[in-house]
N, C-alpha and C positions, 0 to 999 in steps of 0.2 A: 504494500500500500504506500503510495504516495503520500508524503508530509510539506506542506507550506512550509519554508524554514527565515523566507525574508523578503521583503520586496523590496525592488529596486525603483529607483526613481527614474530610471532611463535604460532605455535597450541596449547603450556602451556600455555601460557598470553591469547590468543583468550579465552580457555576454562576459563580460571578462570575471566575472564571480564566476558562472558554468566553465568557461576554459582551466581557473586553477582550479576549483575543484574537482575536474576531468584529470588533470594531470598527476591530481593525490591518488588517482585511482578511483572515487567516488562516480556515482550514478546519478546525473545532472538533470532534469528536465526546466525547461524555462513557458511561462505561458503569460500572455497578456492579459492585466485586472482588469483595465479597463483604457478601451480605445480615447476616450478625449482626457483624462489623466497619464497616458503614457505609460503606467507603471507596471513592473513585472516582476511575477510572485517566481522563487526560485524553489522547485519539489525535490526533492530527496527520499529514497527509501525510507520508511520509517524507522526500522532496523538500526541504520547507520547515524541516525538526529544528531545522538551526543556526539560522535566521530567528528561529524561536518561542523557542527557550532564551532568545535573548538579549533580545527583550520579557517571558521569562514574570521573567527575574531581576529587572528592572526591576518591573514588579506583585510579586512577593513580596519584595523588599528596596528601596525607595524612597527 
């Protein structure tokens, strides 16, 4: 089952969250909230939640 884990404020930031977390090895899907806000939720296995939070803190706080 797919988990929400973040949304992103722009399709650049969405893509480059899925690219490093593609590269940890993790299972990425990206999907749009909403067309006139631009925003896009980033899914993750459920399974894997805690794994990916704690590389996504890493990418967004370095």
């Amino acid at each position: 089952m797919w988990t929400v884990m973040y949304i992103a404020p722009t399709a650049k930031i969405a893509e480059m969250i899925k690219s490093k977390l593609t590269e940890e090895g993790f299972l990425v899907q990206t999907r749009s909230v909403n067309l006139s806000k631009q925003q896009f939720e980033i899914l993750v296995p459920s399974g894997e939640l805690e794994e990916v939070q704690e590389v996504l803190n890493s990418i967004l706080h370095p």
